[in-house]
Short mmCIF file of the C-alpha atoms (twelve columns), coordinates in Angstrom:
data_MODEL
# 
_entry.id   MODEL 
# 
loop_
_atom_site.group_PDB 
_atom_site.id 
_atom_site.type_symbol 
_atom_site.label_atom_id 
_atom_site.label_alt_id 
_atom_site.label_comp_id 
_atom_site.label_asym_id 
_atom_site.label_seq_id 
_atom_site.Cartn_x 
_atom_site.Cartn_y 
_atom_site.Cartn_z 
_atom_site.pdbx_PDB_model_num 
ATOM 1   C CA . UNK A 1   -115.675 12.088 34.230 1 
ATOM 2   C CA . UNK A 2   -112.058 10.694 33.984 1 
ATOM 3   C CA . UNK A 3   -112.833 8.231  31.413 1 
ATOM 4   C CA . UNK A 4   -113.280 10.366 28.607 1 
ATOM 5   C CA . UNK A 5   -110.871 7.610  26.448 1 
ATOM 6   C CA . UNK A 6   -113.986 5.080  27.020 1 
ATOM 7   C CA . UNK A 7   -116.184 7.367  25.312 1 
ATOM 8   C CA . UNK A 8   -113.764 8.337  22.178 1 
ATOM 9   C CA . UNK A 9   -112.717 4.657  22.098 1 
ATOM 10  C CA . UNK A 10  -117.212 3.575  22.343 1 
ATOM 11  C CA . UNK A 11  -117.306 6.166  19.441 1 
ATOM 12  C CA . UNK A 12  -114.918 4.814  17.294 1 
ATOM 13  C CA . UNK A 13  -116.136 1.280  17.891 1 
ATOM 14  C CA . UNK A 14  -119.844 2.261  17.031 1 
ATOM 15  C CA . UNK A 15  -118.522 4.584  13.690 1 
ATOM 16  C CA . UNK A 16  -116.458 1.328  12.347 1 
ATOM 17  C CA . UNK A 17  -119.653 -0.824 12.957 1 
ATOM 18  C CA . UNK A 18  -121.533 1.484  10.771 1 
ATOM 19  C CA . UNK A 19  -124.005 2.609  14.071 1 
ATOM 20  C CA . UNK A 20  -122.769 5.874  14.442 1 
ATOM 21  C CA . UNK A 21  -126.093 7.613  12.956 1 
ATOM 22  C CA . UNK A 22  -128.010 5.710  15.519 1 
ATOM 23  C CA . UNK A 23  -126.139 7.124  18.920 1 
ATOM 24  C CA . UNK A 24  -125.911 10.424 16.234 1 
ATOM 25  C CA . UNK A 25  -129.453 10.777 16.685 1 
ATOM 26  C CA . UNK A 26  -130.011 10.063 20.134 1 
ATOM 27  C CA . UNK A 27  -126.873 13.159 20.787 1 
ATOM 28  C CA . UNK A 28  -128.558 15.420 18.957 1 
ATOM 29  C CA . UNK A 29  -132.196 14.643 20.851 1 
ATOM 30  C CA . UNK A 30  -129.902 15.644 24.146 1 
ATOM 31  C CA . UNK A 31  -128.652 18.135 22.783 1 
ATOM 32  C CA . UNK A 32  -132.377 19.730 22.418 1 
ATOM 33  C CA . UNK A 33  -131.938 20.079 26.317 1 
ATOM 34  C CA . UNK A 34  -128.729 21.533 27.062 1 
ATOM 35  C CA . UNK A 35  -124.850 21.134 25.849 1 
ATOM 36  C CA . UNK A 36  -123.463 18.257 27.509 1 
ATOM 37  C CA . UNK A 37  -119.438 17.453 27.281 1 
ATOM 38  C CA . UNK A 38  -120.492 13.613 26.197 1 
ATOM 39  C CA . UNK A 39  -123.167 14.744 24.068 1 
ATOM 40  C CA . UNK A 40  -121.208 16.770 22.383 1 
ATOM 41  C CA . UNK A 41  -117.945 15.135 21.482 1 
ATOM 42  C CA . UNK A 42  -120.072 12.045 20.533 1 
ATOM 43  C CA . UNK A 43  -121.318 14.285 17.820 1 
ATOM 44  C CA . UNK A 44  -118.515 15.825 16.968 1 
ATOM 45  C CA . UNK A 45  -115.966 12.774 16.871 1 
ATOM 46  C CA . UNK A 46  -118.538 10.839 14.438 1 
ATOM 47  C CA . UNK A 47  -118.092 13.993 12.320 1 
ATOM 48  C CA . UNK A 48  -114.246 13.991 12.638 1 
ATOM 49  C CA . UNK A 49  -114.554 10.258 11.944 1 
ATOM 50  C CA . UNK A 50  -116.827 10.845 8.926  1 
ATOM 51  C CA . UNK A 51  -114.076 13.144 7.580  1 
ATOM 52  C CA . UNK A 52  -116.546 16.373 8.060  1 
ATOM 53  C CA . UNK A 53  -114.010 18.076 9.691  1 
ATOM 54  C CA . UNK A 54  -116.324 21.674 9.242  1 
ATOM 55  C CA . UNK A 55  -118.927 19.751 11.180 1 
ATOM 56  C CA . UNK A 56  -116.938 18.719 13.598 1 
ATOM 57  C CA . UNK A 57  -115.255 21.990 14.284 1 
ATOM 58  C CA . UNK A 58  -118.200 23.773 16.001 1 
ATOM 59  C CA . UNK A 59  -118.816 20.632 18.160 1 
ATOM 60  C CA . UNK A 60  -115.632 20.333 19.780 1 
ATOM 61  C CA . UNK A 61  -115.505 24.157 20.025 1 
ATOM 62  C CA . UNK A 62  -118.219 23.828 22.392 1 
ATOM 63  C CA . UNK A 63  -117.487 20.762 24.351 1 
ATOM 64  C CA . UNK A 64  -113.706 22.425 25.156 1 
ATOM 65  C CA . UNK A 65  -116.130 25.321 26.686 1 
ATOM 66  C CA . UNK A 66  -117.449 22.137 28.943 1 
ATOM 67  C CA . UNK A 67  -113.995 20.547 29.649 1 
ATOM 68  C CA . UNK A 68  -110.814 21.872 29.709 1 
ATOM 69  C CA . UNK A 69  -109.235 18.777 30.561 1 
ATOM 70  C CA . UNK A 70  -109.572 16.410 27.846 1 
ATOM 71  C CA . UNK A 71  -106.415 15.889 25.880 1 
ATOM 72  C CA . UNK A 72  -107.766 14.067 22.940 1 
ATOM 73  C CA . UNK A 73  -110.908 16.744 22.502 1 
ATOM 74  C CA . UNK A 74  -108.010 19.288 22.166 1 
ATOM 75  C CA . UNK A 75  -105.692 17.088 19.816 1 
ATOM 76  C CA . UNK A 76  -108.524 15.685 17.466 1 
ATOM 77  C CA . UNK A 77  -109.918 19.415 17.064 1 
ATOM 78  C CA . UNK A 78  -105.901 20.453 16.265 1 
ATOM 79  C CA . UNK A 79  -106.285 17.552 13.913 1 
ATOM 80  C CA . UNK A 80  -109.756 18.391 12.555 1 
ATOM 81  C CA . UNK A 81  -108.038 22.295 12.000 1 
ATOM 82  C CA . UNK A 82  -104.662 20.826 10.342 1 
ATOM 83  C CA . UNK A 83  -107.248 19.511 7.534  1 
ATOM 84  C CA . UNK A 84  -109.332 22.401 7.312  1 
ATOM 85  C CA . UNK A 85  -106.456 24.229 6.783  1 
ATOM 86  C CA . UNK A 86  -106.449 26.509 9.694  1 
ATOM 87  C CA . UNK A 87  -102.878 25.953 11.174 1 
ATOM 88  C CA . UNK A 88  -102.862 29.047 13.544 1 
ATOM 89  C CA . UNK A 89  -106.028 27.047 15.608 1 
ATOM 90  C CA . UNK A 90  -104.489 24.128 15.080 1 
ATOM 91  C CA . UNK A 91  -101.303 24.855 16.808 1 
ATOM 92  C CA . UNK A 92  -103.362 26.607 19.748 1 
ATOM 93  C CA . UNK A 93  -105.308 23.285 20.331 1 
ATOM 94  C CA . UNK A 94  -102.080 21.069 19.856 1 
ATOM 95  C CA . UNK A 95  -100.193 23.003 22.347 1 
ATOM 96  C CA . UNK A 96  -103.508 22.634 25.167 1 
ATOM 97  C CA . UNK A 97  -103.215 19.239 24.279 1 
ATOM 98  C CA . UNK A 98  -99.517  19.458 25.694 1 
ATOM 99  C CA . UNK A 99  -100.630 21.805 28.335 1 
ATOM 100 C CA . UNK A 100 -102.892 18.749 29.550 1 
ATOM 101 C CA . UNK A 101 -100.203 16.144 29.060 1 
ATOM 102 C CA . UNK A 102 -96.313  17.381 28.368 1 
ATOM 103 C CA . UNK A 103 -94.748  14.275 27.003 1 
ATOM 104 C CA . UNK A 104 -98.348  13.769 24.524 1 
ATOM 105 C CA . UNK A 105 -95.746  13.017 21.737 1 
ATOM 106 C CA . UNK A 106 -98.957  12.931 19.421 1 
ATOM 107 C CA . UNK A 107 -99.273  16.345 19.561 1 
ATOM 108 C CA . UNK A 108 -95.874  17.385 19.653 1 
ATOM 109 C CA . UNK A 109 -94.967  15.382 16.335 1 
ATOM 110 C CA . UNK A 110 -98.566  16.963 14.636 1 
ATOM 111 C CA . UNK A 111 -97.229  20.241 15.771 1 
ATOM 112 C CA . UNK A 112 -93.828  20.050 14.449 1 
ATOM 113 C CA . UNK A 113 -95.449  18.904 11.112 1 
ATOM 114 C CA . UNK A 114 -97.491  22.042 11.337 1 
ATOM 115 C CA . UNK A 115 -94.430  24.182 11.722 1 
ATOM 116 C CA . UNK A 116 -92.813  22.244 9.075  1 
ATOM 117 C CA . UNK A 117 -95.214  22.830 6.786  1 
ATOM 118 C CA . UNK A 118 -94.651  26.872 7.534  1 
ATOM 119 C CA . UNK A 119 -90.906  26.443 6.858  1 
ATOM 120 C CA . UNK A 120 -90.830  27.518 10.868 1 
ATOM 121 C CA . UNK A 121 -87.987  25.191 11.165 1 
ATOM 122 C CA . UNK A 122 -86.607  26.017 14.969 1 
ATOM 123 C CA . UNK A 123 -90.056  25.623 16.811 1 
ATOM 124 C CA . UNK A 124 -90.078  21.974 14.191 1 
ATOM 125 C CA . UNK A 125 -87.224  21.072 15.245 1 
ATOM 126 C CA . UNK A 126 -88.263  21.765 19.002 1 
ATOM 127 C CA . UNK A 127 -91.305  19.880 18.572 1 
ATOM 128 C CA . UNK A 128 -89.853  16.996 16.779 1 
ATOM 129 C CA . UNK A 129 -86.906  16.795 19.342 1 
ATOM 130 C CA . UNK A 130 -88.904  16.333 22.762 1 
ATOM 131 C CA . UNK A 131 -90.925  13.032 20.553 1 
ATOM 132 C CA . UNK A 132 -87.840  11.569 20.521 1 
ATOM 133 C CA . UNK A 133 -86.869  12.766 24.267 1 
ATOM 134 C CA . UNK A 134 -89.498  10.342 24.666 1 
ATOM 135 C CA . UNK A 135 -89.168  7.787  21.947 1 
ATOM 136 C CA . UNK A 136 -85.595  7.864  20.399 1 
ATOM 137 C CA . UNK A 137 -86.699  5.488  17.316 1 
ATOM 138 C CA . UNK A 138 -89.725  7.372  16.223 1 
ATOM 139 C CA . UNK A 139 -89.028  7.141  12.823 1 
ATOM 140 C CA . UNK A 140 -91.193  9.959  11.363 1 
ATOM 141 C CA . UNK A 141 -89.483  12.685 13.925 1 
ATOM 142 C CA . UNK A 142 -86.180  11.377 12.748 1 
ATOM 143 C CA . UNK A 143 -86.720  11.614 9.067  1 
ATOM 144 C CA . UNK A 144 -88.505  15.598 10.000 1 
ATOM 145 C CA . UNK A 145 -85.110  16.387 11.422 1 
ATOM 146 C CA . UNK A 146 -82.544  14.973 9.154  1 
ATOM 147 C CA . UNK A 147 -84.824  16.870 6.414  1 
ATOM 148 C CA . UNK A 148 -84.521  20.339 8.256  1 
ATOM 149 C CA . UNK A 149 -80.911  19.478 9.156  1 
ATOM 150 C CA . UNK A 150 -79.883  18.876 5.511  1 
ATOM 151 C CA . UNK A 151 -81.948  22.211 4.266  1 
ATOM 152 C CA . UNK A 152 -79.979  23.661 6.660  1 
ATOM 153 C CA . UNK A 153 -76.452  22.294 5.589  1 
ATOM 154 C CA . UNK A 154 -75.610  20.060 8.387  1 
ATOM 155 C CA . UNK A 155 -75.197  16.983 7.408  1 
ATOM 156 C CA . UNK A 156 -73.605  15.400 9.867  1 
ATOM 157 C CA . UNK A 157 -76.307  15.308 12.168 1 
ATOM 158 C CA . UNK A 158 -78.922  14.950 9.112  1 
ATOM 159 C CA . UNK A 159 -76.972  11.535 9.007  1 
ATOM 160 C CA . UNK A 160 -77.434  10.696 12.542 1 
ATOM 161 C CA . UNK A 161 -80.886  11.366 12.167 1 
ATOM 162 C CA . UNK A 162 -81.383  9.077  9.498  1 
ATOM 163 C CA . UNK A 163 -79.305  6.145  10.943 1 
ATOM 164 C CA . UNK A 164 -81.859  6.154  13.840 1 
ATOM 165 C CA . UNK A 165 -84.643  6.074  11.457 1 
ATOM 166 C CA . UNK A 166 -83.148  2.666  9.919  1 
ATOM 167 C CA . UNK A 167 -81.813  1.506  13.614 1 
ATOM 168 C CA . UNK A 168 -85.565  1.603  13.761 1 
ATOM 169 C CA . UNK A 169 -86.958  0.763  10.606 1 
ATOM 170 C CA . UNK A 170 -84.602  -1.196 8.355  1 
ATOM 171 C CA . UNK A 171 -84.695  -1.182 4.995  1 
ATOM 172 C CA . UNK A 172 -86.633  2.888  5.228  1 
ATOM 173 C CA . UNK A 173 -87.083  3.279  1.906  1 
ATOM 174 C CA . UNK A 174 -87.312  7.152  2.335  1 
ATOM 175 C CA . UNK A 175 -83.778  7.259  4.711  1 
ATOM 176 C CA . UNK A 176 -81.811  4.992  2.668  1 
ATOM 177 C CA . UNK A 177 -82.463  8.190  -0.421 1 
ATOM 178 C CA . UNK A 178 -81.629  10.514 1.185  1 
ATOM 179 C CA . UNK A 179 -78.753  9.356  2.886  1 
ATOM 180 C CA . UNK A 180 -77.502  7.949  -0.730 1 
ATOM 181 C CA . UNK A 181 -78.385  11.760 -1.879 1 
ATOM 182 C CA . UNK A 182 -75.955  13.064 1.036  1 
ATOM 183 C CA . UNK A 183 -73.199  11.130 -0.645 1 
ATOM 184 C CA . UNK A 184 -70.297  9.963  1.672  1 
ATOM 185 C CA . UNK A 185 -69.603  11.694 4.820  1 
# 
């Protein structure tokens, strides 16, 4: 029961070796019996890993009726959502993610992108903000922030932002333009 990463990492390992349809089939035979949490993420996460995000939407539905407790079921059914377009279940399945584990900077980031995305740039810049509470050089949070700093005319900090990001990353294509498009300080 507590090592549902063993079973998401003996997914993954089967789906790259091309046996996925074989533990596929023996799921869905268990399935015939009853909905099981294993059974059904195993189906599910070979869907999410086939890219049949639709598919894998109505497994993980059910296995989060199973187990409340599984922070990757939540944050690969957020991610599964984010594709399929569907941002308001997406952010509901990031934030259990965070419910599960508060500094799960996966899900923060992915829901910061989400908010992004919506031009929601406070709750971004929240989400964004406690990633790098936890990892100061993530270089995608620091490039989301100088970006909704400089929309927002500040760019002062915009250029903080992006001094972390090559700090981190030297050479960062993507900071070094738009610092040279901030001009001089």
């Amino acid at each position: 029961r507590d090592m549902t990463w063993a079973l998401d990492s003996y997914v993954n390992v089967m789906f790259y070796r091309g046996k996925s349809s074989q533990i596929e089939v023996m799921a869905l035979e268990r399935l015939k019996e009853m909905d099981n949490y294993d059974v059904l993420y195993t189906v599910g996460k070979i869907a999410f890993n086939s890219g049949d995000y639709s598919k894998a939407d109505p497994y993980f539905e059910r296995a989060e009726k199973l187990r409340k407790d599984v922070k990757v079921l939540f944050f690969n059914h957020g991610y599964a959502l984010t594709q399929m377009k569907q941002d308001d279940r997406a952010i509901d399945k990031y934030l259990q993610a965070i419910r599960i584990d508060p500094i799960f900077i996966e899900a923060h980031h992915n829901l910061g992108l989400i908010y992004m995305r919506r031009n929601e740039y406070p709750k971004a810049a929240e989400a964004f903000a406690e990633v790098l509470r936890q990892d100061p050089k993530h270089v995608s949070s620091n490039l989301n922030l100088a970006a909704i700093y400089i929309s927002q005319g500040n760019k002062g900090l915009a250029r903080n932002y992006l001094q972390s990001v090559l700090e981190a990353s030297p050479g960062n294509q993507q900071a070094t333009l738009m610092l040279q498009q901030l001009g001089t300080p």
